[in-house]
N, C-alpha and C positions, 0 to 999 in steps of 0.2 A: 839654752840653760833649762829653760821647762822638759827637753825632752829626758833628764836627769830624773825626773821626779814621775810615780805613778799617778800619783792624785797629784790634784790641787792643793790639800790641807799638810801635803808635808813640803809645798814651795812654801806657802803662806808662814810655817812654823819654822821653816830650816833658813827660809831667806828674807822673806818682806818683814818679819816683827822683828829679830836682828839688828836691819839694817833699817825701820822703823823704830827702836828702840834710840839704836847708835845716832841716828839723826837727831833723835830732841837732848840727847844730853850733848851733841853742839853745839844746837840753838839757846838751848837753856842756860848752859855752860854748869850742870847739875853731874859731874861724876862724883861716884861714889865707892870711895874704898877707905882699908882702915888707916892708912898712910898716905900723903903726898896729894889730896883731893884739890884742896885748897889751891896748889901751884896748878896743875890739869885746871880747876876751874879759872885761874886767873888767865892762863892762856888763850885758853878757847873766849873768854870776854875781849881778851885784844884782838884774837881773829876774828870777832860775829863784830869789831868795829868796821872792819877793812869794807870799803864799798864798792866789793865785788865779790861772788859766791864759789870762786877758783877754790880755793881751801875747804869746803865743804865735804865734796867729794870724797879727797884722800883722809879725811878724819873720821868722816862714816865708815869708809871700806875700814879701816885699823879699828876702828870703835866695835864694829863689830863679829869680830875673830872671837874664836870661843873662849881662848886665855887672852888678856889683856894683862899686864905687869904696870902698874903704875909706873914706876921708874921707866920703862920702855917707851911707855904712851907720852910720859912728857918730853922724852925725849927727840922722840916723833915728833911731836905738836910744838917744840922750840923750832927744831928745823924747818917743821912748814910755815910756821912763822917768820922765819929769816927769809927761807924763800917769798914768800909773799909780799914780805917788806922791800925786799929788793925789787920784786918787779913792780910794784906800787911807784915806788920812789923813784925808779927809773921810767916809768911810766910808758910799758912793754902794754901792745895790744891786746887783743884776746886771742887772736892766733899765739903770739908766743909764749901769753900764759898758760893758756891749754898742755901746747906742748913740752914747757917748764917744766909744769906741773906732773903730766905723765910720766915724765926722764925723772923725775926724783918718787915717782911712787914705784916704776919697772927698771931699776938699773941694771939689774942683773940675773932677774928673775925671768924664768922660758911660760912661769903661765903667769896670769892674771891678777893673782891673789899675794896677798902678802908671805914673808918666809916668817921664821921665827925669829929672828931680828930684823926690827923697822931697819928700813932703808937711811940713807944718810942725806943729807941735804948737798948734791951736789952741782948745782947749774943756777948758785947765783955770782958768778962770775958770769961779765958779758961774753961770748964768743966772738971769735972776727967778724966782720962784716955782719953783726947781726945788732949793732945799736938801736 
């Protein structure tokens, strides 16, 4: 990734503050828009309960895309929620949360990053032989 960038100061401003930004308003549970903050923040309070940091990840990477859509984000942030709920409660290890996790942030996607519509929540149905 660094070999993308000429200096240092346009990794630091294109990626680490970003996605140092998008991290504390998950922690915090503090978004800020003119509509729809309130549901976004009541969400991410139920995810920063879960005790485990699975859902972290995929809400920083979304949190920090240059357009963000309120309505999009919450919609995101239900479904990482359902997801997380479900592996919680079925009480899946860290391997198959990891990999959960991943399959519902790349479903269909050839790179790394989000598209212009979040992803869907699809792999909280158990699979065969993977109780």
């Amino acid at each position: 990734m660094l070999s993308r960038f000429d200096d240092g100061r346009a990794f630091i401003d294109e990626v680490l503050v970003p996605l140092s930004d998008a991290y504390e308003v998950v922690r915090r549970a503090d978004y800020k828009a003119a509509t729809g903050a309130d549901e976004v923040d009541r969400l991410l309070r139920w995810l920063n309960l879960l005790d485990n940091d699975d859902r972290i990840p995929p809400a920083i990477l979304y949190l920090s895309r240059p357009t963000v859509h309120t309505h999009d984000l919450h919609r995101f942030l239900a479904d990482l929620e359902r997801l997380a709920a479900s592996l919680l409660s079925r009480r899946m290890d860290v391997t198959r949360r990891s990999s959960d996790t991943a399959e519902f942030c790349t479903p269909s996607r050839q790179e790394p990053t989000f598209s212009d519509r979040p992803p869907r929540c699809n792999s909280t149905t158990p699979r065969a032989g993977r109780l």
